[in-house]
DRENPA-3360 file (N, C-alpha, C; in nm, 2 decimals, always signed):
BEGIN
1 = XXXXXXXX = -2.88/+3.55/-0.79/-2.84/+3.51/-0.92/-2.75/+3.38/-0.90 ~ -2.76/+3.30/-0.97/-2.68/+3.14/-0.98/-2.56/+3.18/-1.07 ~ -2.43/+3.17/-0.98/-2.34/+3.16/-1.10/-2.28/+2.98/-1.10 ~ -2.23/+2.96/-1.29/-2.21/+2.87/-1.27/-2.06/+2.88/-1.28 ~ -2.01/+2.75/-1.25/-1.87/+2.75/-1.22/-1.78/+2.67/-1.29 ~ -1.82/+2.68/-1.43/-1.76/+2.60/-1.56/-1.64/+2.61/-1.64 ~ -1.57/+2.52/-1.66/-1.52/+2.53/-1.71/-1.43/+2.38/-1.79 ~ -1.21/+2.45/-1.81/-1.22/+2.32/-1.84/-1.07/+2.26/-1.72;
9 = XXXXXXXX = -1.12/+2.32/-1.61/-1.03/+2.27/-1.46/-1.12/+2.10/-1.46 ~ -0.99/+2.06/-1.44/-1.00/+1.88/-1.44/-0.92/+1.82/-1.32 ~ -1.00/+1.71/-1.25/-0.91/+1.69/-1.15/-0.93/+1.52/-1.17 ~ -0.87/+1.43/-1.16/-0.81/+1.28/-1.16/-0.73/+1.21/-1.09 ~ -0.72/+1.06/-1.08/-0.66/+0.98/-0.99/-0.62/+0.91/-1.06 ~ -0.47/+0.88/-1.03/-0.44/+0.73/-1.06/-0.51/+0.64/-1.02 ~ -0.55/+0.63/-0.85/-0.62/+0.51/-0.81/-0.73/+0.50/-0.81 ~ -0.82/+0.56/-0.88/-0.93/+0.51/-0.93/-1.02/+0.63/-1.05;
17 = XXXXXXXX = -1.06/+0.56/-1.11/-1.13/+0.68/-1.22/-1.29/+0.70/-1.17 ~ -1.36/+0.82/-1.22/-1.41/+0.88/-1.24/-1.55/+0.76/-1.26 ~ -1.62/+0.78/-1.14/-1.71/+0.69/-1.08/-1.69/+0.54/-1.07 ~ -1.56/+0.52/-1.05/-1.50/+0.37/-1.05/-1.45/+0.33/-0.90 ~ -1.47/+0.22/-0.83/-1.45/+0.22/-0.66/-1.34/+0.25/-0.62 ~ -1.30/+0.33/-0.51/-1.18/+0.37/-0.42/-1.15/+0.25/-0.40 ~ -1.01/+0.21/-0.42/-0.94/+0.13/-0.30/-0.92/+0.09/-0.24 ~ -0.96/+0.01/-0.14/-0.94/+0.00/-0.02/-0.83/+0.04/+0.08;
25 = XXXXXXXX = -0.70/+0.06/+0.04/-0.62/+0.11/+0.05/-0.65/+0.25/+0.11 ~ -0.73/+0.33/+0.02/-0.75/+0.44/+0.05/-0.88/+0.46/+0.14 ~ -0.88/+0.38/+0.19/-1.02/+0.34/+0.31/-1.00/+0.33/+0.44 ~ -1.11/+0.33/+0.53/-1.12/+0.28/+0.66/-1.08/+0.13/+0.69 ~ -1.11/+0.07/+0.56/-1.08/-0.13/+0.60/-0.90/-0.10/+0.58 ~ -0.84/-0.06/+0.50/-0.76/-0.02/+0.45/-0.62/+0.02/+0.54 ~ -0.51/+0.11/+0.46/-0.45/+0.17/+0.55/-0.46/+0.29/+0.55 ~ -0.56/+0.37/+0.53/-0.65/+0.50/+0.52/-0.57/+0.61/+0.45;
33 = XXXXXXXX = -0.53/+0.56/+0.36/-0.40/+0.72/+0.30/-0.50/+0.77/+0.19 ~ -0.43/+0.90/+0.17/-0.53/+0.93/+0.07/-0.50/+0.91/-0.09 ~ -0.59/+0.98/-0.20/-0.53/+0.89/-0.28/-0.40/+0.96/-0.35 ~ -0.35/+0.92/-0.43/-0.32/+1.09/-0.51/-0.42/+1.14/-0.65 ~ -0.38/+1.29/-0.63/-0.50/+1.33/-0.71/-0.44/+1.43/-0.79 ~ -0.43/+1.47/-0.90/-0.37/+1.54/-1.00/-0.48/+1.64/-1.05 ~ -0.44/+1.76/-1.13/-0.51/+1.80/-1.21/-0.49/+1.91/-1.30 ~ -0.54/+1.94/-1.38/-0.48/+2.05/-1.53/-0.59/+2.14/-1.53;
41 = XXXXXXXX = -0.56/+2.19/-1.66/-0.67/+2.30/-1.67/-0.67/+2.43/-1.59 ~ -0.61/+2.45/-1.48/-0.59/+2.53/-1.42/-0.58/+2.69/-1.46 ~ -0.73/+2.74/-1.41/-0.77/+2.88/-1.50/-0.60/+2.99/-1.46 ~ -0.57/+3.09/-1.59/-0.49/+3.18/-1.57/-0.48/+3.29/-1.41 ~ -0.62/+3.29/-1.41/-0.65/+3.41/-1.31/-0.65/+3.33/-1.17 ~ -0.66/+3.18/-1.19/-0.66/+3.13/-1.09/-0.51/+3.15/-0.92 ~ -0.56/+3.21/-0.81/-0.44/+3.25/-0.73/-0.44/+3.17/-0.62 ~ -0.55/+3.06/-0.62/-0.50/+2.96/-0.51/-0.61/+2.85/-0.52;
49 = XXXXXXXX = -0.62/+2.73/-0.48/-0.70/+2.58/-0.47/-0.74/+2.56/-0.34 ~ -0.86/+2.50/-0.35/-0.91/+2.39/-0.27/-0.99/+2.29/-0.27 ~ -0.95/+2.22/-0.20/-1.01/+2.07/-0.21/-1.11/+2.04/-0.09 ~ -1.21/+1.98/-0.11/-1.29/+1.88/-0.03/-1.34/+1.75/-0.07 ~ -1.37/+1.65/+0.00/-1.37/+1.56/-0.02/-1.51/+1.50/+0.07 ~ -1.63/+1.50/+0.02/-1.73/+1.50/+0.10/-1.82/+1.34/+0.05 ~ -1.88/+1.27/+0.14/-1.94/+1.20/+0.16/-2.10/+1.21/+0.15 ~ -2.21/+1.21/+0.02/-2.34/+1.28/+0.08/-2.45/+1.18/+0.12;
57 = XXXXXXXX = -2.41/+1.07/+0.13/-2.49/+0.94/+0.10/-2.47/+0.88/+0.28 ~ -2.38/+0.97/+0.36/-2.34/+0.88/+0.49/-2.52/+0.95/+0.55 ~ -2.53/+0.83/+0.63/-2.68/+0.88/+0.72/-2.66/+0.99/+0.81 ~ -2.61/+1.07/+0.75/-2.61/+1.16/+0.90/-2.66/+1.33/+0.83 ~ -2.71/+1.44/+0.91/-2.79/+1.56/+0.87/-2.69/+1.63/+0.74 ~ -2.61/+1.63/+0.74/-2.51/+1.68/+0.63/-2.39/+1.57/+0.55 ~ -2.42/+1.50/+0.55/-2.36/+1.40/+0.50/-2.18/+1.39/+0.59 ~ -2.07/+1.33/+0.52/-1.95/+1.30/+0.63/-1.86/+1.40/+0.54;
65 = XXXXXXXX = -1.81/+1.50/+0.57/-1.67/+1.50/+0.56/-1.56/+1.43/+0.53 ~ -1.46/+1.40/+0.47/-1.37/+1.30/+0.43/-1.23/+1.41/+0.49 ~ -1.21/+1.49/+0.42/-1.11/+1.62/+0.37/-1.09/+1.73/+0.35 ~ -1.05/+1.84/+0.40/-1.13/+1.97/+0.35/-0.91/+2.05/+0.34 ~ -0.89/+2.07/+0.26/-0.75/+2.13/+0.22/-0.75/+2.28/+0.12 ~ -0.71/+2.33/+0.17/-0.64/+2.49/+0.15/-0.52/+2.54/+0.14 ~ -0.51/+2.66/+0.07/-0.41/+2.70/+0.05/-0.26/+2.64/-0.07 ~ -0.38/+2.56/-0.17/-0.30/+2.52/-0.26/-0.22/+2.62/-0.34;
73 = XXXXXXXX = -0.08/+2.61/-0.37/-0.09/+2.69/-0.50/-0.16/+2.70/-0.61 ~ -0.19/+2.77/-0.66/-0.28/+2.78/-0.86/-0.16/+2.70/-0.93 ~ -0.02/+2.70/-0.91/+0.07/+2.64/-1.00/+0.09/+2.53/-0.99 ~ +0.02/+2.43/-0.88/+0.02/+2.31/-0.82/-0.06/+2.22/-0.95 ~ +0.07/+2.11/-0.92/-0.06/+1.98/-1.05/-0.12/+1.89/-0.95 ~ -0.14/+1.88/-0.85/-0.19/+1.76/-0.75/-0.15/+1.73/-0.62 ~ -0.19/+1.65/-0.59/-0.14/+1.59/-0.38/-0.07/+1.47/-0.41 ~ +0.04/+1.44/-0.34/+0.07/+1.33/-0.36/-0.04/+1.21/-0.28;
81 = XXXXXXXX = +0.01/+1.10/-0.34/-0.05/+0.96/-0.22/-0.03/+0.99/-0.10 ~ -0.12/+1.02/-0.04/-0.07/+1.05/+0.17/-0.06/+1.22/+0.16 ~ -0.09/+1.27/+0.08/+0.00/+1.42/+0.10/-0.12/+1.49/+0.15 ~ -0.08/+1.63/+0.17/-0.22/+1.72/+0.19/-0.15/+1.82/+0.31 ~ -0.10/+1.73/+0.39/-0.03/+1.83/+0.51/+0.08/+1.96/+0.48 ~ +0.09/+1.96/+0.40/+0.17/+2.06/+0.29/+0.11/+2.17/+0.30 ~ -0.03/+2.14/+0.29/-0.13/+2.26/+0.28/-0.21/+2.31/+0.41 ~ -0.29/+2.37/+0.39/-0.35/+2.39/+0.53/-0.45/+2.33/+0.50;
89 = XXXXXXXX = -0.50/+2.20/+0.60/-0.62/+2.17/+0.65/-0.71/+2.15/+0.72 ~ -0.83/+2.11/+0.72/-0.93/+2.20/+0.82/-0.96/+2.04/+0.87 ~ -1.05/+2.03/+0.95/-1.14/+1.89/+1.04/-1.20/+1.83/+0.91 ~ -1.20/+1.73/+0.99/-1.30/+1.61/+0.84/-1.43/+1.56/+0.97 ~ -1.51/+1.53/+0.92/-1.63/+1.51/+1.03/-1.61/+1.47/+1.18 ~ -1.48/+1.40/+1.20/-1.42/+1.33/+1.28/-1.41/+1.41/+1.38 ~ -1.40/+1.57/+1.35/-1.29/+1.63/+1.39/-1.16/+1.66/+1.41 ~ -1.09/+1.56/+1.35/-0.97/+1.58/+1.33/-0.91/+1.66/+1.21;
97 = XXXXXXXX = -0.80/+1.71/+1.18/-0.74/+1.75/+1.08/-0.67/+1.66/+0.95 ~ -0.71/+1.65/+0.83/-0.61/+1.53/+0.76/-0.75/+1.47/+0.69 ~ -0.73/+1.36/+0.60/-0.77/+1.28/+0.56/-0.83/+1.15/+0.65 ~ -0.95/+1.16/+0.61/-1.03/+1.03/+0.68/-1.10/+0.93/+0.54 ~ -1.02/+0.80/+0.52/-1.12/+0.76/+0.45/-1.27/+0.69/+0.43 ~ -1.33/+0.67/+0.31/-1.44/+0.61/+0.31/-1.47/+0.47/+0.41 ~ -1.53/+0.46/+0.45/-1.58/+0.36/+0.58/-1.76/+0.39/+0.62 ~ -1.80/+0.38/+0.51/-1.95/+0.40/+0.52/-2.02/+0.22/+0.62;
105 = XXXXXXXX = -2.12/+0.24/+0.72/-2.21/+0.15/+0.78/-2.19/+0.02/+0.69 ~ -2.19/-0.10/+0.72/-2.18/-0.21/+0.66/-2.36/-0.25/+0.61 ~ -2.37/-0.28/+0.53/-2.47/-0.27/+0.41/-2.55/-0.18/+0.38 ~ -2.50/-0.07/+0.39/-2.57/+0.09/+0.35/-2.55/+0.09/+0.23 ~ -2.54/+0.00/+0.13/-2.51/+0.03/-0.02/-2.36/+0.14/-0.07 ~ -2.38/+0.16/-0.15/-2.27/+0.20/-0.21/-2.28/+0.39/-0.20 ~ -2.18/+0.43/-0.15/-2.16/+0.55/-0.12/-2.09/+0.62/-0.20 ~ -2.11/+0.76/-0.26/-1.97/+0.79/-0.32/-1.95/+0.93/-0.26;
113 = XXXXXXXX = -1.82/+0.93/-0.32/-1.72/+1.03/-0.27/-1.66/+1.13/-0.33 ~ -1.73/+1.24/-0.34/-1.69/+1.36/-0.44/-1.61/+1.47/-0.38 ~ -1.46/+1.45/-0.48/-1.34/+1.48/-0.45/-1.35/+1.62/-0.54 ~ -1.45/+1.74/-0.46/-1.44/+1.86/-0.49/-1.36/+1.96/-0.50 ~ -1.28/+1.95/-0.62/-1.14/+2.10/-0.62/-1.22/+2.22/-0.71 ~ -1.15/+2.35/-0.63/-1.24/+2.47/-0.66/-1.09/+2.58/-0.65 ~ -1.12/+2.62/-0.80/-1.00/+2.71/-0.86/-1.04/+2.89/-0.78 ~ -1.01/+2.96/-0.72/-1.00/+3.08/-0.69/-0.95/+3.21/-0.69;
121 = XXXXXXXX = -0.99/+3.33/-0.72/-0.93/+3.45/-0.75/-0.82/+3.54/-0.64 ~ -0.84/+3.46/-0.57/-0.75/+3.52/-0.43/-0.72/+3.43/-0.35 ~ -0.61/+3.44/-0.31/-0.56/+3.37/-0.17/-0.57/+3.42/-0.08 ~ -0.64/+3.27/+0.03/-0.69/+3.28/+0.14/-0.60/+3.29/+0.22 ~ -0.62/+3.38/+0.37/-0.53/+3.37/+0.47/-0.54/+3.34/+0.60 ~ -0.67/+3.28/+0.56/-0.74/+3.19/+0.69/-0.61/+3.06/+0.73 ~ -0.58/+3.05/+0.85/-0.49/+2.96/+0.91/-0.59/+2.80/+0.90 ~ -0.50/+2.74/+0.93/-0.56/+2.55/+0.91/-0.67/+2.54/+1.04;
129 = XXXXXXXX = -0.75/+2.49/+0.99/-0.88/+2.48/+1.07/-1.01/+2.51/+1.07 ~ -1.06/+2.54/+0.91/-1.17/+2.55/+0.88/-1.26/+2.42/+0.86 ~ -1.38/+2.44/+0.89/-1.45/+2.31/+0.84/-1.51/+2.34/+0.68 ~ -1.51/+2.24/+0.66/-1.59/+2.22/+0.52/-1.66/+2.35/+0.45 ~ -1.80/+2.36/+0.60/-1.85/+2.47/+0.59/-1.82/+2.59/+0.55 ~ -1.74/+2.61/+0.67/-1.64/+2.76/+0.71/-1.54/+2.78/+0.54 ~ -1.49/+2.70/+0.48/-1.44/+2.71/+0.38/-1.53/+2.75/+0.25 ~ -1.62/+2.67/+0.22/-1.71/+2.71/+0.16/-1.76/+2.88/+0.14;
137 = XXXXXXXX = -1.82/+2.89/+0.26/-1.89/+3.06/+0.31/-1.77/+3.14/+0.26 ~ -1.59/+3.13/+0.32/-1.56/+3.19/+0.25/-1.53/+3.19/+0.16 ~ -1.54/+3.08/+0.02/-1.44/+3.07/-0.15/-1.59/+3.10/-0.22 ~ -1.69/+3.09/-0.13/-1.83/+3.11/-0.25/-1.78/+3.24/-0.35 ~ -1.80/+3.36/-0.34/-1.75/+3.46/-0.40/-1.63/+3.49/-0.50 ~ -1.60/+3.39/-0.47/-1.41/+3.35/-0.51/-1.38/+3.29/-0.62 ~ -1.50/+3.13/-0.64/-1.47/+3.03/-0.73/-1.47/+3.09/-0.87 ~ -1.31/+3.06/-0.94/-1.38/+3.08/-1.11/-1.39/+2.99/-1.21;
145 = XXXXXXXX = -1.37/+2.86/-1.11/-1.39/+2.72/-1.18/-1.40/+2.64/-1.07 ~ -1.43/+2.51/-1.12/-1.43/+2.41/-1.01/-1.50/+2.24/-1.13 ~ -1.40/+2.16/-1.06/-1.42/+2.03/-1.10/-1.44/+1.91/-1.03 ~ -1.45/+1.78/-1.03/-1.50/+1.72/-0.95/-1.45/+1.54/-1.00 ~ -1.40/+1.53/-0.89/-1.42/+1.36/-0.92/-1.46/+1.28/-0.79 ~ -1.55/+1.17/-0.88/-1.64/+1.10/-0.77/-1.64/+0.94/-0.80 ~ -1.56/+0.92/-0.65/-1.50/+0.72/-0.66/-1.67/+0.71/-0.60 ~ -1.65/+0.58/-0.62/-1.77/+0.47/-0.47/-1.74/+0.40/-0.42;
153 = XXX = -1.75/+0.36/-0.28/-1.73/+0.18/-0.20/-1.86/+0.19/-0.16 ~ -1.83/+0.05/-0.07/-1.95/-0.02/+0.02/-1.89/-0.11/+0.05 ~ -1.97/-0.13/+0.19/-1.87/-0.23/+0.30/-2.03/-0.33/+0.30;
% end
């Protein structure tokens, strides 16, 4: 059975809106910070957030990783600019932990970047170091909203 995951959880940027280009700033050309990211709506039942930030357009079998953050509070309005280490987070394709920005192949067209936040019934107590994946498998059961914002570049 498909559940859907609707609602009215909203997530937004000052530095760029809602299909409008990242920054460079907030990029690989850039000085790679991330952006800040706000957001409302935040369901009653909700007991903890997470964020990903995935790339699906990079040439590779699963597209790139950017971000993958846990263990937000539900009473939380956002990340600051550069923030995220506050929370626990997992590898970005790189392997590393933290924020990697967009830096898609030079003339691979325009890529976007869907800055996935997903409201949850429980808090997790998984330690920092999940991947994308591994986060996913375990909030599937969990999500009782989820919203999305999606910048673009191209190099």
């Amino acid at each position: 059975m498909v559940k859907l995951h609707l609602g009215n959880l909203a997530i937004t940027s000052p530095a760029f809106g809602h299909g409008d280009p990242i920054p460079t700033e907030h990029a690989g050309d850039g000085a790679d910070v991330s952006p800040e990211l706000s957001w409302r709506a935040v369901p009653g039942a909700a007991r903890q957030l997470a964020l990903v930030c995935h790339d699906p357009d990079a040439p590779l079998t699963y597209g790139f990783t950017h971000w993958v953050v846990y263990g937000i509070p539900a009473g939380s309005t956002g990340i600051p600019k550069g923030g995220g280490s506050a929370f626990r987070e997992g590898p970005n394709s790189f392997g590393e932990p933290g924020y990697k920005g967009p830096a898609p192949p030079p003339g691979h067209g325009t890529h976007f970047y869907y800055f996935h936040l997903y409201a949850l019934d429980s808090e997790l107590d998984d330690p920092p170091g999940l991947t994308s994946r591994e986060l996913l498998e375990r909030i599937d059961e969990h999500i009782i909203e989820q919203a999305r914002l999606v910048g673009t570049y191209q190099r």
